[in-house]
C-alpha positions as CSV (number, residue, x, y, z in Angstrom):
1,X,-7.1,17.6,-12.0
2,X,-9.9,17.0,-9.6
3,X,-10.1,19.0,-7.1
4,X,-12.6,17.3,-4.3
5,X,-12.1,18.6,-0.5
6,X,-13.8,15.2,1.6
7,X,-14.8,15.8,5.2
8,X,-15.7,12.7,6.6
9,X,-19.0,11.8,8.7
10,X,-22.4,10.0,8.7
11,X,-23.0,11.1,4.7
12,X,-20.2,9.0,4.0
13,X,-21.7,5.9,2.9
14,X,-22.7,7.8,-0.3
15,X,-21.5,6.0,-3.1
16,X,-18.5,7.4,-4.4
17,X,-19.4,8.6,-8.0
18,X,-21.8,10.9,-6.4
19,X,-19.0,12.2,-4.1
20,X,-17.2,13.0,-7.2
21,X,-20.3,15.4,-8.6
22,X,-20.9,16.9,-5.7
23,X,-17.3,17.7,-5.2
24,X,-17.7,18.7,-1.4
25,X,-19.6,16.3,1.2
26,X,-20.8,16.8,4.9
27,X,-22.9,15.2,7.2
28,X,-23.5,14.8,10.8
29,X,-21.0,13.5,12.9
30,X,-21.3,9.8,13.9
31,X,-21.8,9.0,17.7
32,X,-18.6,7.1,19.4
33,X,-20.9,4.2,19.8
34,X,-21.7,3.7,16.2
35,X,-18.0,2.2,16.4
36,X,-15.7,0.9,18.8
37,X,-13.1,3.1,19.4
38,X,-10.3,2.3,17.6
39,X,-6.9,3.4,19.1
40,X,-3.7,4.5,16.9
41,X,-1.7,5.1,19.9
42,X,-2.3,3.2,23.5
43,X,-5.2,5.1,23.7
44,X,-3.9,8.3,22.1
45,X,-6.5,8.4,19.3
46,X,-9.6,7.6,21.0
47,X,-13.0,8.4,21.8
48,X,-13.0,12.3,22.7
49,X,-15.3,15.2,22.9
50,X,-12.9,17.3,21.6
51,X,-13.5,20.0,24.0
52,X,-10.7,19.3,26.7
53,X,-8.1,20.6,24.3
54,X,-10.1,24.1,23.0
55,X,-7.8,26.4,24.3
56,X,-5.0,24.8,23.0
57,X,-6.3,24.4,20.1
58,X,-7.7,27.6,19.5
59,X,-3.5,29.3,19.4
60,X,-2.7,26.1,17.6
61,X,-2.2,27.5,13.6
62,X,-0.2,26.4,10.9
63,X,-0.4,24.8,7.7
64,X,-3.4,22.5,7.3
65,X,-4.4,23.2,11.0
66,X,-7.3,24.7,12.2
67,X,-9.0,25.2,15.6
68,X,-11.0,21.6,14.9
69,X,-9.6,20.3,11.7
70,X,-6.3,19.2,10.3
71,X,-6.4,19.0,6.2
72,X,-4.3,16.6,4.4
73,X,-4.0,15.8,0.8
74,X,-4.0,12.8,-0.9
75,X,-2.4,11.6,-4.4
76,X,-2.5,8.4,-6.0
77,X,-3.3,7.6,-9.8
78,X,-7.7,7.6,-10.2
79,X,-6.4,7.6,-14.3
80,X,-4.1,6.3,-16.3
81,X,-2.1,3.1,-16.9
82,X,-1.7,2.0,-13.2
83,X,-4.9,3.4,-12.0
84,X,-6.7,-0.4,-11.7
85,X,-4.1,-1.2,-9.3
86,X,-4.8,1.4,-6.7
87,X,-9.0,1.4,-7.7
88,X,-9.7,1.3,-3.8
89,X,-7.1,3.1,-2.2
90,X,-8.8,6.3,-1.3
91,X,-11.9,4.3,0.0
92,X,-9.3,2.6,2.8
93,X,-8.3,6.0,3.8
94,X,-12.2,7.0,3.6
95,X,-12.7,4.3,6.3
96,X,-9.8,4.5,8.3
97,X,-10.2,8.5,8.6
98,X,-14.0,7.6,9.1
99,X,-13.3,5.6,11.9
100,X,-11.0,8.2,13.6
101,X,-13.6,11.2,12.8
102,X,-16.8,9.0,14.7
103,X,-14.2,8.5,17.4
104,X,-13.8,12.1,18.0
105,X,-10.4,12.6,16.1
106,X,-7.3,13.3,16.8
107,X,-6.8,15.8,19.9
108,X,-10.1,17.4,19.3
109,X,-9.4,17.7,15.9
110,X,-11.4,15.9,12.6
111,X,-9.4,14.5,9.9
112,X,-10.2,16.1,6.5
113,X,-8.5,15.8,3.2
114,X,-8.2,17.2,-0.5
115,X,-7.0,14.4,-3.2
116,X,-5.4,14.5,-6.7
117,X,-5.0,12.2,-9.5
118,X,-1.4,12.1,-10.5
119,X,-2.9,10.6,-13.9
120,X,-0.5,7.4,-13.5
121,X,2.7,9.1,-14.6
122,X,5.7,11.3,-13.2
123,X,4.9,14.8,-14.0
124,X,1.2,14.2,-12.9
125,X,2.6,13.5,-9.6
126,X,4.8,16.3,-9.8
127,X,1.6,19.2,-10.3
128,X,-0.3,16.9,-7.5
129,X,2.0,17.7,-5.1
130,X,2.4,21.4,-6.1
131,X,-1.2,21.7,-6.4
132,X,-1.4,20.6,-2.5
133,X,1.4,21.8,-0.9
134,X,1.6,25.4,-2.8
135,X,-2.5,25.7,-3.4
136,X,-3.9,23.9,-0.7
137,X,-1.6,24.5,2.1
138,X,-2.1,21.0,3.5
139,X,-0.8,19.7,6.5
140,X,0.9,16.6,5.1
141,X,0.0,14.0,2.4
142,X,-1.4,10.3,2.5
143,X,0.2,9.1,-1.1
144,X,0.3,5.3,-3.1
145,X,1.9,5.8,-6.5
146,X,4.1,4.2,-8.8
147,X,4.9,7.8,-9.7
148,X,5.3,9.1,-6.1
149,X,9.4,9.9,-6.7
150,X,9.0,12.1,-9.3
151,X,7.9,14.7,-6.2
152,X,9.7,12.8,-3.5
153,X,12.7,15.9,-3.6
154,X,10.4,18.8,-3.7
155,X,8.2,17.0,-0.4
156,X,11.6,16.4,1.2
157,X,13.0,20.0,0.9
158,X,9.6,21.8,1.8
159,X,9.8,19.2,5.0
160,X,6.2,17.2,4.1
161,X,5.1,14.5,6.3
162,X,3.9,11.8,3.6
163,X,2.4,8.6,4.5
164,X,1.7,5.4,2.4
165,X,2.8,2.9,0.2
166,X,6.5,3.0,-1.1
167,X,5.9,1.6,-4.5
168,X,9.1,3.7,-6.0
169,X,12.7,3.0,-5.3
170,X,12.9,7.5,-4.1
171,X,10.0,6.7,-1.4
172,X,12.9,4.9,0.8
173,X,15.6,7.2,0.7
174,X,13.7,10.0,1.8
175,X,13.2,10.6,6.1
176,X,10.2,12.5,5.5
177,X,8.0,9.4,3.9
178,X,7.2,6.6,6.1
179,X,5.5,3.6,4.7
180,X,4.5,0.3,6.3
181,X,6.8,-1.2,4.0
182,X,9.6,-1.5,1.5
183,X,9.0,-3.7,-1.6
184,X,11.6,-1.9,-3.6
185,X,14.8,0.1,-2.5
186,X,17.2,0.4,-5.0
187,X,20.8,-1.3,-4.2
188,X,19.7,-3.7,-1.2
189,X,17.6,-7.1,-1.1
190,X,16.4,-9.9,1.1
191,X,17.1,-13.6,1.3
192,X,13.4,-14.1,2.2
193,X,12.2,-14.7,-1.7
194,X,15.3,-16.8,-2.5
195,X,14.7,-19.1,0.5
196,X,11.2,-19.5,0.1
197,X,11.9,-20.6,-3.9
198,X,14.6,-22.7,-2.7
199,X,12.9,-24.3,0.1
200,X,9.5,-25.6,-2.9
201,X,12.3,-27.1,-4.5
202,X,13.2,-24.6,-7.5
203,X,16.6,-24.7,-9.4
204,X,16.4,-22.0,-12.2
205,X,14.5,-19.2,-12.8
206,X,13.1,-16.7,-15.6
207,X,11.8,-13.5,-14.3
208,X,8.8,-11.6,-16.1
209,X,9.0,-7.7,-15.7
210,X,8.4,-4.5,-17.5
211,X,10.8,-2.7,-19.1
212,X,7.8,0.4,-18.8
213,X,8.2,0.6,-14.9
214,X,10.8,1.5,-13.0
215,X,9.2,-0.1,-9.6
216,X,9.2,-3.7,-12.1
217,X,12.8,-3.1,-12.8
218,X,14.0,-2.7,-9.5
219,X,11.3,-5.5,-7.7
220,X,13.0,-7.6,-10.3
221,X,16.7,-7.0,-9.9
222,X,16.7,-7.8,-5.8
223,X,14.3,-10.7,-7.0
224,X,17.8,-12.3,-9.0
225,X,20.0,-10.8,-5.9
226,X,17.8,-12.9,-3.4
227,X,17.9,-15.7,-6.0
228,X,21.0,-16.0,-6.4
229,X,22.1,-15.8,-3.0
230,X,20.6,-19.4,-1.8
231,X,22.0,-20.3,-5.8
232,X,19.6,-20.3,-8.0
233,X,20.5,-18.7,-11.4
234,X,17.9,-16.3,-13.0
235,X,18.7,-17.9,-16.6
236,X,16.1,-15.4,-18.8
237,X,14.0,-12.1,-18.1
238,X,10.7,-12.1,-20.0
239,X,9.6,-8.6,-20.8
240,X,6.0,-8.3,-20.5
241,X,4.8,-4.6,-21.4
242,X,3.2,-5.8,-24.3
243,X,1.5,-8.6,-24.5
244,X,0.1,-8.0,-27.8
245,X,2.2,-11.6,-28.8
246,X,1.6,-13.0,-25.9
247,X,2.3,-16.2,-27.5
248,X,5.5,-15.7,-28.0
249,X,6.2,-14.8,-24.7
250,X,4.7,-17.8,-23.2
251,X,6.9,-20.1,-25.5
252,X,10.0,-17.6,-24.3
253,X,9.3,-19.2,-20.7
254,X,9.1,-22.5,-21.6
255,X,12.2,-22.4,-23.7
256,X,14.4,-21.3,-21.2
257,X,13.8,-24.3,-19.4
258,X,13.4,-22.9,-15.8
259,X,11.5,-24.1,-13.5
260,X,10.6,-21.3,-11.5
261,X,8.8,-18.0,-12.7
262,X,8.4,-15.1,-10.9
263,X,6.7,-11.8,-12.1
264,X,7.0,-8.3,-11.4
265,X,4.4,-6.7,-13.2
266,X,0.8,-6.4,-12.9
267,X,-1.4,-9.7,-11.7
268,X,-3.4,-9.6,-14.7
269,X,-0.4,-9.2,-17.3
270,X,1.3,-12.0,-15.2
271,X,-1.8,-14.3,-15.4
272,X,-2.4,-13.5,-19.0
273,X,1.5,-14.8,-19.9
274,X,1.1,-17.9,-17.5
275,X,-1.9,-18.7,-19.3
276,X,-0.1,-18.9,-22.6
277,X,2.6,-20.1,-21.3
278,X,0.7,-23.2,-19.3
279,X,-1.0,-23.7,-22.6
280,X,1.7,-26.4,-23.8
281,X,4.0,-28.3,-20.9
282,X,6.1,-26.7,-19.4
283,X,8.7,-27.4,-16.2
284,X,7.8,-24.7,-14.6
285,X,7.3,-26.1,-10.1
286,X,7.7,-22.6,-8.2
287,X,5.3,-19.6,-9.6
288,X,5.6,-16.6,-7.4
289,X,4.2,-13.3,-8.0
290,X,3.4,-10.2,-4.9
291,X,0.4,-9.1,-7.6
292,X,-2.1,-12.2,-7.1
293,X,-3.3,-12.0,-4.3
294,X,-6.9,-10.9,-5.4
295,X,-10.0,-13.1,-5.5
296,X,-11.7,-11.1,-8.6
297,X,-8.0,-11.6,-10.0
298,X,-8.7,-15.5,-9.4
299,X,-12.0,-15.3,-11.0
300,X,-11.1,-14.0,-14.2
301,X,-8.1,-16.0,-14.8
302,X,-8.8,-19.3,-12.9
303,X,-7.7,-21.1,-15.6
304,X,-4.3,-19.7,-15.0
305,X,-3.6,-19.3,-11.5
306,X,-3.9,-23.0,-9.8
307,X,-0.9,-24.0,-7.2
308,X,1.0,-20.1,-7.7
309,X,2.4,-18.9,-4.6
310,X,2.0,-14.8,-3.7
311,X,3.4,-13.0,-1.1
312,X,1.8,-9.8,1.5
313,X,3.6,-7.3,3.5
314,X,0.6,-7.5,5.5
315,X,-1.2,-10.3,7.3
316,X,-3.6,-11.7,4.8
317,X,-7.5,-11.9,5.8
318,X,-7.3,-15.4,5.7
319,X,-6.2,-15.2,8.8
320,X,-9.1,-12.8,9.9
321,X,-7.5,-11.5,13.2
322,X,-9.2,-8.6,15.1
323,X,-7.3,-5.9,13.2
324,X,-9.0,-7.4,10.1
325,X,-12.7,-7.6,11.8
326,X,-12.5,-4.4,12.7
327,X,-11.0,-3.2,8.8
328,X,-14.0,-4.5,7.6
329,X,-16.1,-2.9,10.3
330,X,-14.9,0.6,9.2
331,X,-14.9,-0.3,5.2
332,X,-18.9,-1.5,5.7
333,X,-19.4,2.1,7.5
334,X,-17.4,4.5,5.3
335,X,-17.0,2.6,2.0
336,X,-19.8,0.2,1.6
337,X,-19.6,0.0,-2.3
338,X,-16.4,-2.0,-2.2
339,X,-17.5,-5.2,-3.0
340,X,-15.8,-7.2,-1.6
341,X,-13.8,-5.1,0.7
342,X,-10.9,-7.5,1.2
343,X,-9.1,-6.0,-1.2
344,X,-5.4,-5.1,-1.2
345,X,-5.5,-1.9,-2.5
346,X,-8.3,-1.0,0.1
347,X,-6.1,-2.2,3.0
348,X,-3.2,0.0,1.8
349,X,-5.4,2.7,2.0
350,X,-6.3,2.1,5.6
351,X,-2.9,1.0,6.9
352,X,-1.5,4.6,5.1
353,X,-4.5,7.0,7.2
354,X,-3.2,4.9,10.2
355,X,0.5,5.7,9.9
356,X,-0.8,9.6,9.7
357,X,-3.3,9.2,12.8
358,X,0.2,7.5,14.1
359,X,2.2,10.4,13.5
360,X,-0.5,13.1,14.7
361,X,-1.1,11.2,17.7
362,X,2.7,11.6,18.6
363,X,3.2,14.9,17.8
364,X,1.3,16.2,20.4
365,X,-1.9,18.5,21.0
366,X,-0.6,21.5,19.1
367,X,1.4,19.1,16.0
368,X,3.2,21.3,13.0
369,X,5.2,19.2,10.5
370,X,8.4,19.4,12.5
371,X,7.0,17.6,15.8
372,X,5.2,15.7,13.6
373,X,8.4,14.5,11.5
374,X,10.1,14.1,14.8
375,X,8.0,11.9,16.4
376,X,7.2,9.5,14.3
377,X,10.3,8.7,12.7
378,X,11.6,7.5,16.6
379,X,8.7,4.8,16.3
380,X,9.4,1.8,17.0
381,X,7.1,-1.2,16.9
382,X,4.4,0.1,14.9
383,X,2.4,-2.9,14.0
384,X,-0.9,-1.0,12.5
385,X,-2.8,-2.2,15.3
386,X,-2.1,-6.2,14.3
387,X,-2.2,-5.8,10.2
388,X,1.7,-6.2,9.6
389,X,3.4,-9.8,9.5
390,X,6.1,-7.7,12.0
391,X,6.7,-4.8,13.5
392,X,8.4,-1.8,12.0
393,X,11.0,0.2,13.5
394,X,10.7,3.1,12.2
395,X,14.1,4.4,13.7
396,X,16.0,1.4,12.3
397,X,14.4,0.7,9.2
398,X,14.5,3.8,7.2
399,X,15.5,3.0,3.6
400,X,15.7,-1.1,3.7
401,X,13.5,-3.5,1.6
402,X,11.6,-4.7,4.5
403,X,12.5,-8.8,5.2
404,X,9.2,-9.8,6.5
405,X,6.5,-11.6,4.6
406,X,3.8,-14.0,4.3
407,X,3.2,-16.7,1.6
408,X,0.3,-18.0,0.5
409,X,-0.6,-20.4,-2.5
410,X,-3.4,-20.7,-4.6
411,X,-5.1,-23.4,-4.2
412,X,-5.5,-25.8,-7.0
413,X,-9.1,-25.2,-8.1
414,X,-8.0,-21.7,-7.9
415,X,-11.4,-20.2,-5.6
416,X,-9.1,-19.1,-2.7
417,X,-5.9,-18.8,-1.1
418,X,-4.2,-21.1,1.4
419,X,-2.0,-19.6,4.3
420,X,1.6,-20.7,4.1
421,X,3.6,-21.8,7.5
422,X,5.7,-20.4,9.2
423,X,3.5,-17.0,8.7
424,X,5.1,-14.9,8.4
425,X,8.9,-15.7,6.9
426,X,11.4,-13.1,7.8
427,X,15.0,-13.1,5.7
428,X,18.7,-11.3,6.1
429,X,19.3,-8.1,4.4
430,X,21.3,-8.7,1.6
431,X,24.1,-6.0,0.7
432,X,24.4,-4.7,-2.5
């Protein structure tokens, strides 16, 4: 596994291969101005010298803390089966920790971090987090894996503050991780996807998954629970691991005579068996998967992709609020090879190193994992500074698929996306 220690400053526009050579990087640190301050915490994270807290500092000592530095680690899957869908995950956390680290840091402190590749699969994530926690010594851990329960007990019982994306139905059931939000958590569902299928008119639906992933499985089942809440019968499920007859598949859809078809697996797998199954008339009215929302998605299967509806747990750029002016801000200082930088991926990077600025902020001038732990989970309202569709309670909401999201459809030339109203649509927690 790689093992790359990245300390963030001016030398961070190098292009990332080149980070990966060199294995260590360092630069000068960037003057407040070169950004605007951007604040985690009213003002908690904010432009600071760093020297009103020295003596503080200097007895602070603990895992991953330092006098002027707190090292994190990072995992998430840079090989392997899944690895396209996380491609610029590390560069969001690259600019979000970029901007923090011109601002000053956190308390005086820089952000730094050590990352692993979990290799897409469970026991990869399992050494990652070994690696860091029992090699490293890390403070804490900024993590987006479809792997990421495969460690989740062994972070919970050594009492690791994790941030990121909860892609795996573990992540949710665990007090220690915090994510933005919910897609999957097994047992529980929302009404929000069976209302909005309901609402364009759809009756009966097939459901594409992949018997391969676990995170497919479950995304699928409270798919049918929301579906058939509001009445609509899920009357197939299409599995799409291989696509190898393709085909086959697409004629699968048609003949089950739904008209609505919503996916679970990856945007291009999903676009590949619409494509086939488009290829002859079909009845299909309401396509809906959370994996298309990506323009270089739309530009390899345009011919696919006209009219489908997609979903975000975040506010899409379309909408280009602040919070997303100044997102691309930091990704055109820190991580100027994404091209383009509105990527999803990208923006789950950034909102993740802005739950851990979140949680450092709050757990004081001297943070260890405990205050750390403590302080974040009695959140409430975290909105990552305007990027979420609503707010998250971090106190209430521990462990529920989140009910809050925003629609968008594709529009029918398929070069861009079109925002959905009301943005965003919030549902009812359905019980198991």
């Amino acid at each position: 596994m790689p093992d790359i220690t990245v300390r963030f400053a001016a030398a961070m526009r190098t292009p990332r291969r080149r980070w990966r050579r060199r294995g260590t990087v360092r630069g000068a640190r960037l003057a407040c101005a070169a950004l605007a301050c951007l604040s985690v915490v009213s003002g908690l994270v904010a432009c600071t010298s760093g020297q009103s807290t020295g003596t503080h500092a200097a007895s602070c000592v603990g895992p991953g803390i330092s006098r002027d530095e707190i090292h994190l680690g990072m995992i998430y899957p840079d090989t392997g089966i899944t690895a396209s869908l996380f491609a610029t995950f590390r560069d969001g956390v690259d600019a979000r920790l970029g901007v923090a680290n011109a601002a000053g840091g956190v308390n005086g402190r820089r952000i730094a971090y050590t990352w692993r590749d979990d290799a897409s699969s469970p026991a990869g994530n399992q050494a990652a987090a070994h690696s860091l926690v029992d090699n490293n010594a890390v403070f804490g851990l900024i993590e987006s894996s479809l792997s990421a329960g495969a460690s989740a007990d062994f972070l919970h019982g050594a009492g690791i503050p994790v941030t990121g994306t909860s892609l795996d139905p573990d992540w949710a059931g665990h007090d220690n991780m915090f994510s933005y939000s919910n897609l999957v958590a097994k047992g529980s569902s929302v009404s929000t996807w069976g209302r909005f299928v309901a609402d364009q008119g759809g009756h009966r639906a097939v459901l594409v998954q992949s018997a391969f992933s676990r995170t497919s499985m479950v995304l699928a089942d409270e798919m049918e629970h929301s579906l058939r809440a509001v009445g609509i019968p899920v009357v197939d499920r299409v599995d799409a691991t291989s696509l190898i007859a393709v085909a086959a598949l697409g004629q699968q859809v048609r003949a089950s005579n739904a008209d609505v078809m919503i996916g679970t697996v990856t945007g291009a797998a999903f676009a590949s068996l619409l494509r086939a199954t488009r290829s002859q008339p079909s009845k299909l009215r309401v396509i809906l998967s959370p994996t298309n929302y990506d323009q270089l998605l739309l530009d390899r299967y345009r011919d696919a992709l006209p009219d489908v509806y997609t979903f975000t747990d975040y506010q899409p750029f379309e909408l280009n609020l602040p919070a997303h002016r100044r997102f691309l801000q930091g990704m055109r200082a820190h991580a100027p090879q994404v091209t383009p930088p509105t990527q999803q991926a990208a923006l789950a990077g950034w909102i993740s190193a802005d739950m851990f600025l979140q949680g450092l902020a709050v757990a004081g001038s001297c943070p260890n994992r405990a205050s750390f732990l403590h302080g974040l989970r009695a959140l409430r309202g975290y909105t990552a500074d305007g990027l979420l569709p609503a707010a998250v309670d971090f106190v209430a909401n521990s462990g529920q698929v989140s009910p809050c999201y925003t629609f968008l459809r594709i529009n029918h030339d398929a070069s861009g996306f079109d925002v959905l109203h009301p943005a965003p649509r919030c549902g009812q927690e359905l019980a198991e």
